[in-house]
C-alpha positions as CSV (number, residue, x, y, z in Angstrom):
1,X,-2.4,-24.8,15.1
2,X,1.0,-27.1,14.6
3,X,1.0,-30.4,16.7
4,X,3.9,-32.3,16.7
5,X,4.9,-35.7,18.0
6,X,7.1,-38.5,17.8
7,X,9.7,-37.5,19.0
8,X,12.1,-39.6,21.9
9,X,15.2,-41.4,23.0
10,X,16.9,-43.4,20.1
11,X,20.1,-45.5,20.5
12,X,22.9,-43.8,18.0
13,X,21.9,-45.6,14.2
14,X,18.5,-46.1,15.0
15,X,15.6,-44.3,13.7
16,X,12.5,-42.0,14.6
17,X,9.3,-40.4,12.4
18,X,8.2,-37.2,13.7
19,X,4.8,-36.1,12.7
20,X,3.8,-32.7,12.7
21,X,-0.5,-32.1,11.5
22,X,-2.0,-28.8,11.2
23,X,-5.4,-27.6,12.2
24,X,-7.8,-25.4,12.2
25,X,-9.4,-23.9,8.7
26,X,-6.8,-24.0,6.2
27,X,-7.5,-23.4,2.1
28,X,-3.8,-24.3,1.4
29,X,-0.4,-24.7,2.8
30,X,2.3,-23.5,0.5
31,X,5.6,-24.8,2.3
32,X,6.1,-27.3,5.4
33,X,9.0,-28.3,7.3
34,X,11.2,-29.2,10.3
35,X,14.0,-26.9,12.0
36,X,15.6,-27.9,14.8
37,X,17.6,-26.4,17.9
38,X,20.3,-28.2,19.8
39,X,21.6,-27.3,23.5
40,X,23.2,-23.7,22.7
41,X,23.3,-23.5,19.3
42,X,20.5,-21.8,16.9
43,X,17.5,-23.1,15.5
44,X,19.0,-24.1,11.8
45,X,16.8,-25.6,9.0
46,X,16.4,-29.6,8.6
47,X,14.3,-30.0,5.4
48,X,11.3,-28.2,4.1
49,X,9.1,-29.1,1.5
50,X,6.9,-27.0,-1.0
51,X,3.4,-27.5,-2.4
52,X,5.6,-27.5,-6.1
53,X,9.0,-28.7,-6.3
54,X,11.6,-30.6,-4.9
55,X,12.4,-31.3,-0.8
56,X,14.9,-28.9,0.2
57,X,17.6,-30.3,2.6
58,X,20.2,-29.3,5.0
59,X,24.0,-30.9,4.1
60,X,23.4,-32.5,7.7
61,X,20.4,-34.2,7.2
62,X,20.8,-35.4,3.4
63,X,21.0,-39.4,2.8
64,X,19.6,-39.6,6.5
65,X,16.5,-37.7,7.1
66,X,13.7,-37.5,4.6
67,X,10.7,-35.2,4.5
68,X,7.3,-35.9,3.3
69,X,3.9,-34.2,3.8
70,X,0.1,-35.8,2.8
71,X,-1.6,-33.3,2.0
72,X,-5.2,-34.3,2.3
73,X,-4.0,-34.6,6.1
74,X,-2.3,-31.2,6.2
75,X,0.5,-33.4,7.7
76,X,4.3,-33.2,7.3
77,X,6.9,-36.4,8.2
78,X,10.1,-36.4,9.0
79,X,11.7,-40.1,8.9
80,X,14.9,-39.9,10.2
81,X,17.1,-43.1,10.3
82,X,21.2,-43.4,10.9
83,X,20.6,-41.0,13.8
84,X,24.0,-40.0,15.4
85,X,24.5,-37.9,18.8
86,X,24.7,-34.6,16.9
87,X,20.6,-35.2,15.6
88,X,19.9,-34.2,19.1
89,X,17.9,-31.4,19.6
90,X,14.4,-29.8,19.9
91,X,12.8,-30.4,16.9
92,X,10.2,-27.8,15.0
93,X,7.5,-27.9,12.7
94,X,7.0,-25.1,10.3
95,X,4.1,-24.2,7.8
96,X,3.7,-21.4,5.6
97,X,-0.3,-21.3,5.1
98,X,-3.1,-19.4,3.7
99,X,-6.6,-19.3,5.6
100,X,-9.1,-18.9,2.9
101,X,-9.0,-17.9,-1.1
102,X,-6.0,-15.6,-1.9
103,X,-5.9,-15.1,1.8
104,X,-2.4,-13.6,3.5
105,X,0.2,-16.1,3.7
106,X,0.7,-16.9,7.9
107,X,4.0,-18.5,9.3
108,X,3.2,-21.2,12.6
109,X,5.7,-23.1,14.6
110,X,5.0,-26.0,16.2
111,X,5.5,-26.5,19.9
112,X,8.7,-28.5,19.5
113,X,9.4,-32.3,20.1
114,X,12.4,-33.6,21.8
115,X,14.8,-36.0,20.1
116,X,17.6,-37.4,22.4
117,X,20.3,-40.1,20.8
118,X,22.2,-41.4,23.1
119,X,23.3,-45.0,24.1
């Protein structure tokens, strides 16, 4: 239901945009975002973003990584430039999603995309 992509090996400072697009029959999708989970450690929040309102953001990833979603596409973005060796993780998509009219809200995860920074 959550594909993600873009994901890869970046030198340390470069940059990367993960995608992440959602299928299937959706009426709306109330909240999308990235989490990501490095080597060991647990899956922590990057940045979401809500159908109302401002981005949310993680102290790590503010000034750096920026979050944006088209909505006609169901698709959320996460640009992420000044990458450093600690950006390296598995990195998740996230939406929060109704199927029809005043349907029940659903939670999906995408299958996780691989970001390596590294010289």
């Amino acid at each position: 239901q959550l594909q993600a992509s873009g994901g890869g090996l970046v030198q340390p400072g470069g940059s990367l945009r993960l995608s992440c697009a959602a299928s299937g029959s959706i009426f709306s999708i109330d909240v999308m975002g990235w989490y990501r989970q490095a080597p060991g450690k647990q899956r922590e929040l990057v940045a979401t973003t809500a159908s109302r309102g401002s981005p949310n953001y993680a102290d790590s990833a503010k000034g750096r990584l920026t979050i944006s979603r088209d909505n006609a596409k169901n698709t959320v973005y996460l640009q992420m430039n000044s990458l450093k060796p600690e950006d390296t993780a598995v990195y998740y998509c996230y939406a929060d999603l109704r199927r029809y009219f005043r349907g029940a809200r659903e939670n999906y995860w995408g299958q996780g995309t691989l970001v390596t920074v590294s010289s």
